[in-house]
C-alpha positions, 0 to 999 in steps of 0.5 A: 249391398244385397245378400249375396254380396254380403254372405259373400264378403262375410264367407271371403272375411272368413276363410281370411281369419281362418287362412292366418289366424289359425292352425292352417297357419302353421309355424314354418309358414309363420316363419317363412312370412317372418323373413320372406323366405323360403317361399314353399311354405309362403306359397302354400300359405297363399294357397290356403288363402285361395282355396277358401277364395274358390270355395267361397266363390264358387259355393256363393256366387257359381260363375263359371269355372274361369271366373273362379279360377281367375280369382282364385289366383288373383289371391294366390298372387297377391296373398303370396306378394303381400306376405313375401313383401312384407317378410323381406322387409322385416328382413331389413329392417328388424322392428317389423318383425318385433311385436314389442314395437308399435311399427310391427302393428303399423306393418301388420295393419297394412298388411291386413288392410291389402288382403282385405282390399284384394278380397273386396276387388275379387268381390267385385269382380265376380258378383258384376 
């Protein structure tokens, strides 16, 4: 791996803590991806996520302007899909939303894990 690639990965891991883990992540938002609705402040919590995507692209590796707007919203898309998905099913099925069952930590590290992937795929496809 060389190190644009990792400064890469590491800004992208970043902007992904700082995207869900922290006040950029308000209540409503936290609410809306809790039930999968409404999607206002889904989306505008996926584009937080694809801000950071841009910044970090476009500061680390400078493509071209498409190049960071292509994954710009490759993660706004997915981010959105993801997080929408995964509030539908915790609609369904209440133990998703539960922090006191072990089945909320499965849903939450396979949430976790999707995001992760999409940024190594968006990695990928800029430093080619």
């Amino acid at each position: 791996m060389t190190g644009q690639a990792t400064v890469l990965l590491a800004f992208l891991l970043v902007g992904h803590f700082l995207g869900d883990f922290t006040p950029l992540s308000t209540p409503r938002m936290q609410e809306a991806k809790l039930r999968g609705s409404p999607i206002g402040p889904i989306a505008l919590h996926a584009l937080v996520h694809a801000v950071f995507v841009g910044i970090a692209v476009g500061a680390i590796v400078r493509p071209t302007p498409m190049l960071i707007l292509a994954a710009v919203a490759i993660e706004f898309w997915t981010h959105l899909g993801v997080d929408w998905f995964r509030g539908k099913m915790s609609a369904q099925s209440p133990a998703l939303g539960d922090h006191d069952q072990s089945v909320f930590w499965t849903a939450l590290g396979v949430d976790q894990l999707a995001h992760v992937l999409v940024l190594l795929i968006i990695a990928v496809v800029v430093l080619l």
